[in-house]
C-alpha positions in Angstrom: 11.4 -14.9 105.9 13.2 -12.5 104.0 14.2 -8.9 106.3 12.3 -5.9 105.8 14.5 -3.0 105.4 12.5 0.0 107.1 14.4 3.3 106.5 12.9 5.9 109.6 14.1 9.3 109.1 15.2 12.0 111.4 15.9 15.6 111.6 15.7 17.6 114.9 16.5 16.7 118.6 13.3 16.7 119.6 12.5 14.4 117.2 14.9 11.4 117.6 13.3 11.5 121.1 10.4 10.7 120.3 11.4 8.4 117.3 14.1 6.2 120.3 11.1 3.9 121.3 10.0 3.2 117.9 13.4 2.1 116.3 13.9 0.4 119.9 11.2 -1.9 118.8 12.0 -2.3 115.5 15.7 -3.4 116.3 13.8 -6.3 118.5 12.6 -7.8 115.6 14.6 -10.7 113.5 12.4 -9.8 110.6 13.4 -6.4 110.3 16.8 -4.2 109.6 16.8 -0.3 110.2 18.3 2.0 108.7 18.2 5.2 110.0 19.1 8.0 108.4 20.1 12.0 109.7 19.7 15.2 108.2 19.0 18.3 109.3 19.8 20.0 112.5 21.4 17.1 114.1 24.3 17.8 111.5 24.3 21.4 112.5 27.2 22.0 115.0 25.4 25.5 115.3 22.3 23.9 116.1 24.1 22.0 118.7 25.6 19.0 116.3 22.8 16.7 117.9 24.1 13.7 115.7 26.4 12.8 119.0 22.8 12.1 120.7 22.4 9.7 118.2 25.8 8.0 118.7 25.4 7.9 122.2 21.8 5.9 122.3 23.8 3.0 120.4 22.0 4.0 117.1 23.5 2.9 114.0 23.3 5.8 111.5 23.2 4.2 107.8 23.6 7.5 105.9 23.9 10.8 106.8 22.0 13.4 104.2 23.5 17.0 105.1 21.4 19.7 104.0 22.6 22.8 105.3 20.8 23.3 108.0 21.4 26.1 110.2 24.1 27.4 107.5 23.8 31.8 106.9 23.7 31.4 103.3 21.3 28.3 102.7 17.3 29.4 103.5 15.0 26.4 103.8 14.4 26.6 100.5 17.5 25.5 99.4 17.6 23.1 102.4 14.7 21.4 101.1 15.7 21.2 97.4 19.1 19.5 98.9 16.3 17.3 100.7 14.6 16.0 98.1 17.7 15.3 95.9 19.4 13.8 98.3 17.2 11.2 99.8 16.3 10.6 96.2 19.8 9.2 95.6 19.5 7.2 99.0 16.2 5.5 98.3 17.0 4.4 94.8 20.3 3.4 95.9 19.1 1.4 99.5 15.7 0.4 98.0 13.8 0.0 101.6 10.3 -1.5 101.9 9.4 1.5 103.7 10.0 4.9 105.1 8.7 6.2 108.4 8.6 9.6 108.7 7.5 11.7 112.2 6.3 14.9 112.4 6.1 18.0 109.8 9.0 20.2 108.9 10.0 20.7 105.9 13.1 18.4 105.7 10.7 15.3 106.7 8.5 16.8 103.5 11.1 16.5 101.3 12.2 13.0 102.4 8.6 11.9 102.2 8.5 13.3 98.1 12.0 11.2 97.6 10.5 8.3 99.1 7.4 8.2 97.1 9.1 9.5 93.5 11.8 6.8 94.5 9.0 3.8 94.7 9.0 3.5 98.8 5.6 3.9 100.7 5.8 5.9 103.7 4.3 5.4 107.0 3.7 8.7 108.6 3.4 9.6 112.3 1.6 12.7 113.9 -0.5 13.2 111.2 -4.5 15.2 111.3 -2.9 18.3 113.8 -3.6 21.6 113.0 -1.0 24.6 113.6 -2.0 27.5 112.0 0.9 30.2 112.9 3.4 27.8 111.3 4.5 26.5 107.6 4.2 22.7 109.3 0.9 23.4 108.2 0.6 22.4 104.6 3.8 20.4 105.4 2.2 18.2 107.5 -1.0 17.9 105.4 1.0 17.0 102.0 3.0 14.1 103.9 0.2 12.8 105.1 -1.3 12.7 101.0 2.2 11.2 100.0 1.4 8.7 103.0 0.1 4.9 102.9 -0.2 4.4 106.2 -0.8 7.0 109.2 -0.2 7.2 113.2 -2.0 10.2 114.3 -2.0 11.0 117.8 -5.9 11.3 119.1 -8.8 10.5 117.6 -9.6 14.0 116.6 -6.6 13.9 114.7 -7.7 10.1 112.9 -10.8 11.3 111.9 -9.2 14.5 110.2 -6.9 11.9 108.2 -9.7 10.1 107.2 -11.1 13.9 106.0 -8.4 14.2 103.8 -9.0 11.1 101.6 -7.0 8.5 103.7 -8.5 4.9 103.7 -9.9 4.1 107.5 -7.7 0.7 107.7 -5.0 2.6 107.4 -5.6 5.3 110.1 -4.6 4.1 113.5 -4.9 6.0 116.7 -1.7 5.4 118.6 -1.4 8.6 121.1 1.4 10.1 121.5 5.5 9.2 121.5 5.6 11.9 123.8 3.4 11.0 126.5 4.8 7.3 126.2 8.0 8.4 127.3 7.6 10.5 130.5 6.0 7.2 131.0 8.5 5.0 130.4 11.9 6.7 130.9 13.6 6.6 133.9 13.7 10.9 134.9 16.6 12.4 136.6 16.1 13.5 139.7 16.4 17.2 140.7 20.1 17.0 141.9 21.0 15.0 138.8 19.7 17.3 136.4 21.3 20.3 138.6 24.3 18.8 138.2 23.9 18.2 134.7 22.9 21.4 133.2 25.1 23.4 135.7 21.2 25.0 137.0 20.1 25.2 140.2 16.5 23.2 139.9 15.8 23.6 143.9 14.6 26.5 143.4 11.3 27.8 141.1 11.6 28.2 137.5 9.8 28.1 134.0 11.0 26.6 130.9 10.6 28.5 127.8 10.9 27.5 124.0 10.5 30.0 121.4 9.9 29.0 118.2 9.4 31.9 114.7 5.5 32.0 113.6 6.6 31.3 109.7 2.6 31.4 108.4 1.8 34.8 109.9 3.0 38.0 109.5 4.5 38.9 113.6 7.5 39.5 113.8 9.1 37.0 116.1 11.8 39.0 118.0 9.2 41.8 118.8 6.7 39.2 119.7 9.6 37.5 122.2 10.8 40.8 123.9 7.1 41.3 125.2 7.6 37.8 126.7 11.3 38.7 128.0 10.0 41.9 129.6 7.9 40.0 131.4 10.5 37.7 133.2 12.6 40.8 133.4 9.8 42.2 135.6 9.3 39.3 137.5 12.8 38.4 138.2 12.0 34.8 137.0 14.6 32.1 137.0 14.1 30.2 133.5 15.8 27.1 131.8 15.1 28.4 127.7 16.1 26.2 124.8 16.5 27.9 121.8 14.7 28.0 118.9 14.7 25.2 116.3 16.4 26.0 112.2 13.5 27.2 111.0 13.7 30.8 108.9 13.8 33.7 111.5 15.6 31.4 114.1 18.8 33.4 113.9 17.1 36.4 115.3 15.5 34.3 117.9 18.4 32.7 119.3 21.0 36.1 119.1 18.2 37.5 121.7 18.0 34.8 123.8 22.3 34.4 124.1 22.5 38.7 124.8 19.0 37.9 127.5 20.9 35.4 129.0 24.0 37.2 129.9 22.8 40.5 131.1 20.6 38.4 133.4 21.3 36.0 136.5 18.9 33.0 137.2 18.6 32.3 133.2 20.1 29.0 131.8 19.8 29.0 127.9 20.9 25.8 126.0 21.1 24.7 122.4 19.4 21.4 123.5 19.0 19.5 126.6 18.0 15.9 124.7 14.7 14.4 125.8 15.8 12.9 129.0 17.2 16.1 130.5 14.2 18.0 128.6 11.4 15.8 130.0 13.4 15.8 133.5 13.2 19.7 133.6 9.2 20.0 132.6 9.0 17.6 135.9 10.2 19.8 138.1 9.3 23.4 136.9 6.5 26.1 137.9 5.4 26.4 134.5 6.2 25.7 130.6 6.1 28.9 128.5 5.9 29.4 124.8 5.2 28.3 121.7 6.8 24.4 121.3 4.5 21.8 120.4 6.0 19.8 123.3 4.2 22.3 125.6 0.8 20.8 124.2 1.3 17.8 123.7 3.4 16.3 126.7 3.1 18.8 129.8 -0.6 17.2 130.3 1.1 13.8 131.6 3.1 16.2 134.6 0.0 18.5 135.2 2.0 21.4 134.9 0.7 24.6 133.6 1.6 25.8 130.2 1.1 29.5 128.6 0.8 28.6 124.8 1.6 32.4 123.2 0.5 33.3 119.6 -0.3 31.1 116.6 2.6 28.5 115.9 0.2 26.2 117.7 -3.5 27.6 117.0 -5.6 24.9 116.2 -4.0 21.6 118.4 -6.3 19.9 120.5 -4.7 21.3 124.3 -5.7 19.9 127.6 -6.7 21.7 130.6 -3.4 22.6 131.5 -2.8 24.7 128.6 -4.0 28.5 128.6 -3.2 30.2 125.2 -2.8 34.0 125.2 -1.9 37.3 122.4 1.9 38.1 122.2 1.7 41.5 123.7 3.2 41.7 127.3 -0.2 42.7 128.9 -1.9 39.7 127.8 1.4 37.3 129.0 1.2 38.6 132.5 -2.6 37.9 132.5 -2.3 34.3 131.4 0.8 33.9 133.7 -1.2 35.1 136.6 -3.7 32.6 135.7 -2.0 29.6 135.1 0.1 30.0 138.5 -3.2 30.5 140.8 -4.1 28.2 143.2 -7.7 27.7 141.4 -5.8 26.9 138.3 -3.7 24.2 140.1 -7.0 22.6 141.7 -8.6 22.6 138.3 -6.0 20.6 136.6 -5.5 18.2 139.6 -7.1 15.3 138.4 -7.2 15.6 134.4 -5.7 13.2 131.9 -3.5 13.8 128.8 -5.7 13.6 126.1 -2.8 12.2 123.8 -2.4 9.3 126.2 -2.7 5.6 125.0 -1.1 2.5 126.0 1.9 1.2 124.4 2.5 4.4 121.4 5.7 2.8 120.3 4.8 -0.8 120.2 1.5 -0.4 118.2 3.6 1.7 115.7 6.2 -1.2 115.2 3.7 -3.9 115.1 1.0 -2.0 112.9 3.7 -1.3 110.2 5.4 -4.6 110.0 2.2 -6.3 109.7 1.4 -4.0 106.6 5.1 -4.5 105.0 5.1 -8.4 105.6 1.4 -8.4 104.4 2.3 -6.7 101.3 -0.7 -4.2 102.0 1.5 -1.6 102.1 1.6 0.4 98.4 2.1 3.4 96.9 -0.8 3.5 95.1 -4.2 4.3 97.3 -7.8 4.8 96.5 -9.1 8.1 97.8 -11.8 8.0 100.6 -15.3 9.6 100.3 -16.9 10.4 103.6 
């Protein structure tokens, strides 16, 4: 049988980790060569030059697609023009049978045009969410129109795919990458992870990612002092990632570097990888702010989450997730609420909804099926409801 050539794409940290298990499978198969290709923040030494993650998981990188990510002069605009034109040249040039595609930002938007405009169908993952505080948004929505086959992560989210046109047979409800691997990868424990990140994780802490709201009109800096003030006032201890290379990041992260050095007990990184990332959710009081990873993942741990503002309005949150307004009043509130003891008796015993059994597996199996049963295409028939 001749070898599939499936091209999976990635752009951010945060999603490479979730992406590992799925090329892991892949590279099991004698059927099938990957070729992964980078862009995007991991090429960003600002943005902490995540490529090396890459290397280090024994990944072989078949191209590397820079597009000024994370650069002063380059908005993500220009970023995603450089997108589209480059993986353009790489699809036509590489020809795969496929492109897999996580996620929503706007670099995995513009790989998803060049796929389809280059002739390659495109299998898309974490399709059908909702965020309505961020650009993702239509993002997300237009790969999953430029998509022939789709991996969304509940059933809430399968049925929306279906809403938007997308044949049923080619829906499938996987659950989520994330959840799979607090499963399945081996946490540090605390001493490792103390050792690690040069943080003392004995003691209590939060961890807080901030993220810009790019579909509303707050103004992200003011919007994170009011959460600062608060662990100001508290005294908190905190491990904070910064924020990720969307537009108004810049701000975001020159806050957090002159936070954390006016202020003991604060350990603020450029990015921890998933293992150390996943490792401190374990152990914290409580996840704070406005990452997707606080919905979607800290229901496998049971650990409370304040969700602030709109980046993530509209995704389906377990019951360990408490959303709140921006202003420092309201913060405080919610932060009361989520570290009660009736908060932590409520959420004993509840399940991640994004939970499903083998995330990574399905997703390998489902799309080599449809690639070595030619029933993946680029042209598709819309769906009526």
């Amino acid at each position: 049988m001749k070898r599939r050539k499936i091209a999976v794409v990635t752009g951010t940290r945060a999603e490479f980790g979730l992406l590992k298990p799925v090329i892991d499978r892949l590279y099991e198969r004698t059927d099938t060569e990957v070729l992964t290709v980078v862009t995007g923040a991991h090429l960003s030494e600002k943005l902490g030059g995540t490529v090396s993650e890459i290397i280090r998981a024994g990944i072989n990188i078949d191209e590397k697609i820079d597009i000024g990510a994370g650069e002063p002069d380059i908005d993500n605009i220009e970023s995603l023009t450089r997108a589209v034109s480059g993986f353009y040249r790489y699809f036509t040039d590489r020809k795969p049978d496929a492109t897999l595609l996580l996620g929503d930002r706007y670099e995995i938007f513009g790989a998803a045009l060049a796929s389809v405009s280059a002739g390659v169908p495109v299998a898309h993952i974490s399709g059908g969410d909702v965020t309505e505080g961020a650009r993702d948004e239509y993002y997300r929505h237009c790969i999953t129109k430029m998509s022939s086959l789709h991996f969304p992560s509940c059933e809430a989210y399968r049925r929306r795919v279906i809403q938007l046109g997308e044949q049923p047979d080619t829906v499938f409800n996987v659950g989520s990458l994330g959840a799979e691997n607090i499963e399945k990868l081996p946490l540090l424990d605390r001493d490792e992870l103390s050792e690690q990140i040069d943080f003392d994780c004995s003691k209590p802490y939060f961890v807080i990612t901030y993220h810009p709201e790019t579909l509303t009109e707050t103004d992200s800096v003011t919007a994170l002092n009011e959460l600062l003030n608060v662990i100001e006032k508290r005294g908190s201890r905190a491990i904070i990632t910064k924020s990720n290379a969307d537009d108004g990041a810049d701000a975001i992260n020159l806050r957090l570097e002159r936070f954390a050095d006016s202020h003991d007990g604060i350990k603020l990184v450029t990015s921890l990888g998933v293992l150390r990332y996943l490792s401190a959710m374990k152990y914290c009081t409580a996840v704070i702010g406005n990452s997707s990873s606080g919905i979607v993942e800290t229901p496998s741990f049971k650990k409370p989450t304040l969700d602030i503002g709109d980046r993530q309005k509209g995704r389906l949150k377990g019951a360990n997730t408490v959303h709140c307004g921006r202003s420092q009043e309201e913060i405080e509130q919610a932060l009361d609420r989520i570290l009660s003891a009736e908060f932590a008796y409520e959420i004993q015993n509840m399940e991640n909804p994004y939970r499903s059994n083998g995330t990574s597996k399905q997703i390998a199996d489902i799309l080599l099926e449809f690639v070595n049963g030619h029933k993946l295409k680029i042209q598709k028939s819309f769906y009526d409801l």
